[in-house]
C-alpha positions in Angstrom: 4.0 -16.8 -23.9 2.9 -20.4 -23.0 3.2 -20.6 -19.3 2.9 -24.9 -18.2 0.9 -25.4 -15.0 -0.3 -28.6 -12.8 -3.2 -28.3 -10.5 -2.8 -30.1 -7.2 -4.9 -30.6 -4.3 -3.1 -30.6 -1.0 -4.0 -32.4 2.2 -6.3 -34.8 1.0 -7.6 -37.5 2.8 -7.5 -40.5 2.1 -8.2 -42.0 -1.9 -10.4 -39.3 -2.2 -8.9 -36.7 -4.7 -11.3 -34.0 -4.2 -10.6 -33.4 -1.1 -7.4 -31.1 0.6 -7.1 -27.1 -0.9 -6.2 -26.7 -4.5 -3.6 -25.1 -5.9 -2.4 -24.0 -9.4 1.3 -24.3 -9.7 3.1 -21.9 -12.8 6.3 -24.3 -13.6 8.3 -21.7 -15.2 6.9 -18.3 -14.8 10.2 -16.4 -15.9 9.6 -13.3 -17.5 6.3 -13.0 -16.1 5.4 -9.6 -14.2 3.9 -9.2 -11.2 1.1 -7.5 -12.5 0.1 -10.9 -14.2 1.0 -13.0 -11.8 -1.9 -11.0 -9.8 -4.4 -11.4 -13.1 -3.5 -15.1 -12.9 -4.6 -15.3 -9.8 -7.5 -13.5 -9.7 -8.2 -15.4 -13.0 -8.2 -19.1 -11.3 -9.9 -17.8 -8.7 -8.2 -20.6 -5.9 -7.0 -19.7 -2.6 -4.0 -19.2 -3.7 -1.8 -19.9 -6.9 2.2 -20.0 -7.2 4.9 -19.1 -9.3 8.2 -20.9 -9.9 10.3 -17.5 -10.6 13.6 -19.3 -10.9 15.2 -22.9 -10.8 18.4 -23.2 -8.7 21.2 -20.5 -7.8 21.8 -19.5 -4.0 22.0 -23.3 -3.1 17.9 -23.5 -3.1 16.1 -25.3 -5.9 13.8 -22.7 -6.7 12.4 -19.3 -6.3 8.3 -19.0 -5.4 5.9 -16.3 -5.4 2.5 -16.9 -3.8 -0.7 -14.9 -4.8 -4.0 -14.7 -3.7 -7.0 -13.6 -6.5 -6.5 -10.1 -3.8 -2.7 -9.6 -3.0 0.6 -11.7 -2.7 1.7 -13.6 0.5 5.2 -14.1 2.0 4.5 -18.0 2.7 1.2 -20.4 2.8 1.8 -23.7 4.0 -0.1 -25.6 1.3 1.3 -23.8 -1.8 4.8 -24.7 -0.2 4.0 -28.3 -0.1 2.2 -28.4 -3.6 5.0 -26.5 -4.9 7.5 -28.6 -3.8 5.6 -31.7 -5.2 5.9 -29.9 -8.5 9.7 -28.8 -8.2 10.5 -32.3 -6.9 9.1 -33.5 -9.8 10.8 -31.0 -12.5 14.4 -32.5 -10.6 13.8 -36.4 -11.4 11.6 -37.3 -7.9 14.4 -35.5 -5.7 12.7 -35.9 -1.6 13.8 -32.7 -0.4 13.9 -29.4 -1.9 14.7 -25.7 -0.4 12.5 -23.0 -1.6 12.9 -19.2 -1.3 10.0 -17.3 -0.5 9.9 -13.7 0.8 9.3 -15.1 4.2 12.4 -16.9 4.0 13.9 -20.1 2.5 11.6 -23.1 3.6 12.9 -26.6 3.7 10.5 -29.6 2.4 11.1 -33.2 2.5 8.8 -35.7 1.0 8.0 -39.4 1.1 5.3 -40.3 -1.3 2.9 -38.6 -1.8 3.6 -36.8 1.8 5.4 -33.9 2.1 6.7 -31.7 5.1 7.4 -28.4 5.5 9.6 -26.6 8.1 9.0 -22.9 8.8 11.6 -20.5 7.7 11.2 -18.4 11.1 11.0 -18.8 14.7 7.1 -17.9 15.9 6.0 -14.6 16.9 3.4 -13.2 19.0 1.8 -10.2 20.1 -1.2 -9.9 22.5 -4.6 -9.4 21.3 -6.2 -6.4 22.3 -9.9 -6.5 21.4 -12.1 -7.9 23.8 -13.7 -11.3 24.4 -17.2 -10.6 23.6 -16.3 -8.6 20.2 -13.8 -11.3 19.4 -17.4 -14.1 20.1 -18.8 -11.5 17.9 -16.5 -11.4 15.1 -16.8 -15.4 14.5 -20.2 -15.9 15.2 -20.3 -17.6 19.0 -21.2 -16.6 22.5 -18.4 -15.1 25.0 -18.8 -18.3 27.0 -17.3 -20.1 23.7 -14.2 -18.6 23.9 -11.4 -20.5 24.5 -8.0 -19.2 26.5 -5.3 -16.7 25.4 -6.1 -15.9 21.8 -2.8 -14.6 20.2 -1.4 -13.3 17.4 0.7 -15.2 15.8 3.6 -15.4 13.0 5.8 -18.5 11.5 5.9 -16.7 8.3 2.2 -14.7 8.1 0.4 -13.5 10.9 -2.8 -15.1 11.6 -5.3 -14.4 15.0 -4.7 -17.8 16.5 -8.2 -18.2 18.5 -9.4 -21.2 21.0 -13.0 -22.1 21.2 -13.7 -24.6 24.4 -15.5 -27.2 22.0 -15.4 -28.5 18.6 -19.3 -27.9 18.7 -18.6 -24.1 18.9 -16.2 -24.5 16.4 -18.6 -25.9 14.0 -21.4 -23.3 14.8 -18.7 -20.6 14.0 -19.9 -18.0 11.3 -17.8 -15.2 10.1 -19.0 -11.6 10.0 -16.7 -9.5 7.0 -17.0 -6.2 8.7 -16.0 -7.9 12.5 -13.2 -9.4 10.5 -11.9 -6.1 8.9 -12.2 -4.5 12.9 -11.3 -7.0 14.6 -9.1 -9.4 12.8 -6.4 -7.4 10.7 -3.1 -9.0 10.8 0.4 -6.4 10.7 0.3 -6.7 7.2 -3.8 -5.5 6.8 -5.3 -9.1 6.1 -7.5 -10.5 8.2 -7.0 -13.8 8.9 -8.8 -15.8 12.1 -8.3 -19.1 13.3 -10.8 -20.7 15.2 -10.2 -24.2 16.3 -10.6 -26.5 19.6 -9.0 -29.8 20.8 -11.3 -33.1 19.3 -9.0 -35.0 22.3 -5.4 -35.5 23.2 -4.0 -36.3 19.3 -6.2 -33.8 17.1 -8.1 -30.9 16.9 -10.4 -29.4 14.6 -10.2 -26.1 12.7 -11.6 -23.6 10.6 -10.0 -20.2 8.9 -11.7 -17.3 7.9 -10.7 -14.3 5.8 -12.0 -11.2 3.9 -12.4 -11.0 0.4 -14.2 -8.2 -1.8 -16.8 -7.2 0.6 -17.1 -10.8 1.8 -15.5 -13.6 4.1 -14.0 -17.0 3.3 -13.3 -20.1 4.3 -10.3 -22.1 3.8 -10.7 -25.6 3.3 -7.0 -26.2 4.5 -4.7 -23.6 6.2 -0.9 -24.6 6.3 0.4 -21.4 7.5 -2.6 -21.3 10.6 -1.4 -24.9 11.3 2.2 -23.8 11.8 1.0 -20.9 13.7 -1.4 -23.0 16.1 2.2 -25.1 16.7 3.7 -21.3 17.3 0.5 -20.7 20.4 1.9 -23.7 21.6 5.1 -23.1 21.7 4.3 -19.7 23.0 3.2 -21.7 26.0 6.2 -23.2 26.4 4.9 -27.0 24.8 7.3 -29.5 22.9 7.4 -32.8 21.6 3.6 -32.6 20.9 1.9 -34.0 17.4 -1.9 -33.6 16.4 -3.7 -34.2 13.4 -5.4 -30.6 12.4 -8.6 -31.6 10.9 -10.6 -28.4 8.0 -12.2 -28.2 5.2 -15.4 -30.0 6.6 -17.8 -27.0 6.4 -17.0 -26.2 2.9 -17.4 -29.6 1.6 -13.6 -30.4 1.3 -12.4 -32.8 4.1 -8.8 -31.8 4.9 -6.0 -33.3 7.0 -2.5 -31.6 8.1 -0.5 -32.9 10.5 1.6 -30.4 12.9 4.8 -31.4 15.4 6.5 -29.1 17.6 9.7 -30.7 18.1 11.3 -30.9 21.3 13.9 -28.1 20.0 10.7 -25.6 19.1 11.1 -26.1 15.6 7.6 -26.5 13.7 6.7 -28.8 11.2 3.3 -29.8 8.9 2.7 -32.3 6.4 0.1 -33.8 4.1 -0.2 -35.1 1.4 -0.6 -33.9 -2.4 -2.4 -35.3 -4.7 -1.9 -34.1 -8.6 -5.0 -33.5 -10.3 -4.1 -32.2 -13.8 -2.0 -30.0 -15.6 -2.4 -27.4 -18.6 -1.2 -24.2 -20.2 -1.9 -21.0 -20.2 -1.6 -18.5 -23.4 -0.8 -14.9 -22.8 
C-alpha cells in the first residue's frame, strides 16, 4: 500500500516557513486501519497527523481522522486548516470545504494561503475545581500569577482555559507532568492546559501544555485552545471581539492564529498554511 502525504506547517508567520505547527496530511488513507493510523502517528512523531478517510458523500468533501503519536482526537484546529489546504487542493483550488470529524462537520473557507475554520459546536464549560495555588503549581508560577476564572472549556476538545495577569508570567510558565496528570485531565483523560494573558487590547500571548509518555509538551500552535480561549469569552458574555493569539515562541517556532467571536457567538480562527513537502509512505 502506497499511502501519498504532504507536510504542511500551519500558522506561520510571515515568509518564514519554519515557523506555525506541522502537520502530516495522509491524502487517501482508504483501507487503512486504525491501528496504523496510530503507528503512523506515533511514527512521524508531530503533534498531530491526519487522515483523509473518504472524499465526498453526505454533502461534505471529506472524511478526517486526527491522531496524536498517543491517541486520536475529535478535532484540532491546525490539522483542520492544513487539512483543508490539502483537500482544497485535491478539488482544483475550491475556497471552502466541509469536513466531518467526530466532533462534528467543521466548515473552512480559504483565501490564499489563509484559511478559517468555524467550530462545529457551541462552547462548553464546567467550573474548575482545584485550587489556585495547585493550579500556580501545576504550570510553574506563583498564586499571585493567576489570572481570573479559569474554566474548562469545549468547542470540539476540552482544554483547562487558564489566565495569567501578565505575559511575563506567561513566559516564566513551566509545566510539571505529574501536576498536569492531577490537575489538568480533560473529560476525555488528556490533559491539556492553556496558559495565556492579554499582550493589550488586540492580542494576547499563549502557551499549551500537555502530557506525553511520562513527560509534558509544548505546542507550538494550538487551534482548538484558540477556539476554546474565544469559548471563555463567550462564557463571559463578550462578542464582536478579534485578537491575534501569539505561541510557539518558547519552543523556537513563532506562531500566529487569529480568533473572532462574532457578534452571534459563533467562533472562528485562521492562519495561514504553508506547504512544505510531500512524500509517500510504503506499508
Amino acid at each position: 500500500m502506497d499511502l501519498a502525504y504532504r507536510i504542511v506547517n500551519v500558522f506561520t508567520v510571515g515568509d518564514d516557513p519554519f515557523s506555525g505547527n506541522p502537520l502530516a496530511v495522509f491524502e487517501d488513507a482508504v483501507g487503512v486501519t486504525d491501528v496504523q493510523m496510530q503507528a503512523i502517528a506515533r511514527q512521524f512523531n508531530l503533534s498531530e497527523t491526519t487522515f483523509v478517510t473518504a472524499r465526498g458523500g453526505d454533502d461534505v468533501d471529506a472524511e478526517v481522522r486526527i491522531f496524536t503519536p498517543e491517541y486520536e482526537l475529535p478535532f484540532a484546529g491546525h490539522p483542520t486548516l492544513g487539512t483543508a489546504h490539502v483537500v482544497s487542493s485535491l478539488l482544483s483550488g475550491r475556497k471552502d470545504v466541509l469536513l466531518s470529524m467526530p466532533a462534528g462537520r467543521v466548515p473552512v473557507s480559504g483565501n490564499g494561503s489563509h484559511w478559517v475554520l468555524t467550530t462545529a459546536v457551541a462552547p462548553t464549560t464546567r467550573r474548575v475545581d482545584a485550587a489556585v495555588e495547585d493550579l500556580a503549581a501545576m504550570v510553574g508560577v506563583d498564586a499571585g500569577d493567576m489570572g481570573d476564572d479559569p474554566l474548562w472549556v469545549d468547542t470540539g476538545v476540552e482544554q483547562l482555559i487558564l489566565p495569567l495577569r501578565t505575559v511575563d508570567a506567561v513566559r516564566r510558565a513551566q509545566a510539571d507532568p505529574r501536576l498536569l496528570r492531577r490537575h489538568g485531565e480533560s473529560n476525555r483523560g488528556e490533559a491539556l492546559v492553556y496558559v495565556w494573558a492579554p499582550i493589550d487590547d488586540e492580542a494576547v500571548e499563549a502557551r499549551l501544555f500537555f502530557t506525553q509518555g511520562a513527560g509534558a509538551i509544548e505546542d507550538p500552535a494550538t487551534g482548538s485552545a484558540c477556539a476554546n480561549l474565544g469559548g471563555w469569552w463567550h462564557a463571559r458574555g463578550e462578542r464582536g471581539l478579534r485578537r491575534v493569539v501569539h505561541q510557539g515562541d518558547a519552543v523556537h517556532r513563532p506562531s500566529e492564529l487569529r480568533l473572532e467571536v462574532d457578534v452571534d457567538g459563533g467562533i472562528h480562527v485562521g492562519g495561514t498554511v504553508h506547504e512544505l513537502g510531500a512524500g509517500v509512505l510504503v506499508l
